[in-house]
TORDREN-501568 format. One record per residue (C-alpha): residue number from 1; residue in one letter; y negated, z negated, x negated. Coordinates in Angstrom, 1 decimal. Layout:
REM residues N
    i  aa       v       w       u
  NUM   a       Y       Z       X
...
***
This chain:
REM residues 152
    i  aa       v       w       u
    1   x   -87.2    39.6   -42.0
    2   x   -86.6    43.2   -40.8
    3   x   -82.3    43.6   -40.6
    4   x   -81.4    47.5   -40.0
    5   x   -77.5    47.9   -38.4
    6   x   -76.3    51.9   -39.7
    7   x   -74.3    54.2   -37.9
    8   x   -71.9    56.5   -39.9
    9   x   -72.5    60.2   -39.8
   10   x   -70.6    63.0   -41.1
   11   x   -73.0    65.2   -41.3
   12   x   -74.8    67.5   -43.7
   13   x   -77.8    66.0   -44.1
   14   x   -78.9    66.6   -40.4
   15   x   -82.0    63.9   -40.4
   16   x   -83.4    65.2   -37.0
   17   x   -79.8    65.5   -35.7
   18   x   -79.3    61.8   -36.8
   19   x   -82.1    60.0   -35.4
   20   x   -81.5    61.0   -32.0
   21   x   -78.2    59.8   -32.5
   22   x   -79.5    56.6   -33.6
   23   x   -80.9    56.0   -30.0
   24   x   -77.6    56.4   -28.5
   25   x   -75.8    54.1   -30.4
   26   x   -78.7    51.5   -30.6
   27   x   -78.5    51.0   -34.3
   28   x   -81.6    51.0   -37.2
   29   x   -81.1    54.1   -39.1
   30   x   -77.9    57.0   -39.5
   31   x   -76.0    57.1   -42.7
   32   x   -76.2    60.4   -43.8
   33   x   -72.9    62.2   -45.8
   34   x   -73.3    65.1   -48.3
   35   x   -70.8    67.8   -47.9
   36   x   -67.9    66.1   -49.4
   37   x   -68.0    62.8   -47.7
   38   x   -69.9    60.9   -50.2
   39   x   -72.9    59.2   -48.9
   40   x   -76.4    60.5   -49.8
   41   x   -78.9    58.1   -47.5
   42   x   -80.0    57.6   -43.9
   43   x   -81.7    59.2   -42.3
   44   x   -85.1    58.4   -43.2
   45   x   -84.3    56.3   -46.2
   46   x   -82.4    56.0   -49.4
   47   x   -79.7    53.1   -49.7
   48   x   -78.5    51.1   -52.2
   49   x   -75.5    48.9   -52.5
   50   x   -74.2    45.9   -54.9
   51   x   -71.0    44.7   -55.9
   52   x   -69.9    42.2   -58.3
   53   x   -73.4    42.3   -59.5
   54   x   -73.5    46.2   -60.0
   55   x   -76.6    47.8   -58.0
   56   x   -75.3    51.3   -56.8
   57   x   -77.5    54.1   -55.3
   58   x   -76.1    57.6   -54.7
   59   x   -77.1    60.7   -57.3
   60   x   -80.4    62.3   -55.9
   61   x   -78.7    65.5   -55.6
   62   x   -78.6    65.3   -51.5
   63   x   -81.0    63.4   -51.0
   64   x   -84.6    62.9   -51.4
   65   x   -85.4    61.0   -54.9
   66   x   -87.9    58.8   -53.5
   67   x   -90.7    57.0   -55.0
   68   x   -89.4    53.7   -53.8
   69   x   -85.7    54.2   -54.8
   70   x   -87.0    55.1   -58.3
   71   x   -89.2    52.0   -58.2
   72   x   -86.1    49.9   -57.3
   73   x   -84.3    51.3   -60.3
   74   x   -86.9    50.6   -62.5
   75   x   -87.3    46.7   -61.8
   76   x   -83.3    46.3   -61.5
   77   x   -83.5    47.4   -65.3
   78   x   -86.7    44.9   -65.6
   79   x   -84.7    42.0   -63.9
   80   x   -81.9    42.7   -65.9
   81   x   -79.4    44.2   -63.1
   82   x   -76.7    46.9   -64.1
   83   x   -77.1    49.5   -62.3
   84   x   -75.0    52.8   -61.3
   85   x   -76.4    56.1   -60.0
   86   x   -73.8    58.2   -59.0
   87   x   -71.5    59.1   -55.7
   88   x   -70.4    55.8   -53.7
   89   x   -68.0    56.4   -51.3
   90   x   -68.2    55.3   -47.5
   91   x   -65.5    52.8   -48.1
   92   x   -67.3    50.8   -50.9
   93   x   -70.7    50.5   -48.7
   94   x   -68.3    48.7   -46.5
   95   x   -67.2    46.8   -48.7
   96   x   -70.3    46.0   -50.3
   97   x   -71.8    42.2   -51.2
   98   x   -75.1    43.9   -50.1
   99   x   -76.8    47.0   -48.6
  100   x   -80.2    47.8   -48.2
  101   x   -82.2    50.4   -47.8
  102   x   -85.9    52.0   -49.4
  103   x   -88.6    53.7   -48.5
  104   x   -92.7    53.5   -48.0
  105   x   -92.9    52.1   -44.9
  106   x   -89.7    50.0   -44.8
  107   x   -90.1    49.0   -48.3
  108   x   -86.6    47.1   -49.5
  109   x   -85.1    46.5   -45.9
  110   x   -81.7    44.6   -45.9
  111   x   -78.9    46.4   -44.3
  112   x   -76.6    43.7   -42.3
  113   x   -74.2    45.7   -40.3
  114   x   -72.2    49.7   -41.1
  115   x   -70.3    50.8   -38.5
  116   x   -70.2    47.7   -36.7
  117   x   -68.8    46.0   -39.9
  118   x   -70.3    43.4   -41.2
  119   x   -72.3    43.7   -44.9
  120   x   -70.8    40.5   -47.3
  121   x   -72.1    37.6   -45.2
  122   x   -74.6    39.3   -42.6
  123   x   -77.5    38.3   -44.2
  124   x   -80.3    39.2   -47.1
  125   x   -78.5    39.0   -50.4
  126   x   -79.2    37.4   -53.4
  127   x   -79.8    40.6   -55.4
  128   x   -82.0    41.8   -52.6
  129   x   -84.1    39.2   -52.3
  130   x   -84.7    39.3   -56.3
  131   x   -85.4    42.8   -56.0
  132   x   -88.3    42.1   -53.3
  133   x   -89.6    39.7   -54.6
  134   x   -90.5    41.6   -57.8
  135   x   -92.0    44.6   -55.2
  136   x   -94.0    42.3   -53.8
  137   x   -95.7    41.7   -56.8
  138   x   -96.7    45.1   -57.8
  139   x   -99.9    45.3   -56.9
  140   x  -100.9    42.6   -59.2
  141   x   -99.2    44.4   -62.4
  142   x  -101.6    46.7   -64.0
  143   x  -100.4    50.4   -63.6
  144   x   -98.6    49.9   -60.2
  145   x  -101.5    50.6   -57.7
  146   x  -104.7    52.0   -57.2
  147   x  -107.8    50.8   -56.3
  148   x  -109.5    52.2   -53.4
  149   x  -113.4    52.9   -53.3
  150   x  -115.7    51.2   -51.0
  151   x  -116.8    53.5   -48.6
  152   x  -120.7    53.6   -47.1
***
């Protein structure tokens, strides 16, 4: 299982800025802050959070809406998870039962550590693991993929 530890940025959105300092600080991935101190994503992801249940993801507003985020959103609703789009402060990620974060590559990749605090117990959460578990399944479900052509 692939674990990402965030640095905190206050930035505005500076991706390029925040990976190099990623590699300074030794951490997975930057957490990126719109221009009011709310977070918006990482630096090459979105993130989501839970609390008490509650899935959280920041408005799309500064941030890329990715294709992966809005996947997450739609199988929280399919699983039955509440879910919140709207700004989420740096204080309630730390606070949070669970981070993770989304994207193509990375898929639904649990977030353990922000700012060298430790995410609810430092491990994959309950909600998380739901949530990729019913990912993983997509390419069964009829309208989630498509299949490729055999090449000669």
């Amino acid at each position: 299982m692939n674990v990402v530890r965030v640095l905190v940025l206050q930035s505005l959105n500076i991706s390029f800025f925040g990976t190099r300092l990623i590699h300074s600080y030794a951490v997975g991935e930057a957490l990126m802050l719109d221009v009011d101190g709310f977070v918006s994503e990482t630096n090459a992801s979105n993130i989501f959070m839970v609390e008490d249940g509650v899935l959280m993801t920041p408005h799309a507003d500064h941030c890329l809406p990715g294709i992966t985020r809005e996947t997450v959103l739609i199988l929280a609703q399919e699983l039955g998870i509440k879910t919140e789009v709207r700004r989420v402060s740096l204080a309630e990620f730390h606070a949070a039962d669970e981070v993770f974060t989304t994207g193509t590559m990375g898929e639904l990749t649990p977030v353990t550590m922000i700012d060298g605090r430790v995410i609810g117990d430092g491990g994959r959460g309950s909600t998380t693991t739901k949530i990729q578990e019913e990912y993983s399944k997509l390419p069964e479900r009829p309208g989630w993929s498509t299949a490729i052509p055999q090449f000669e």
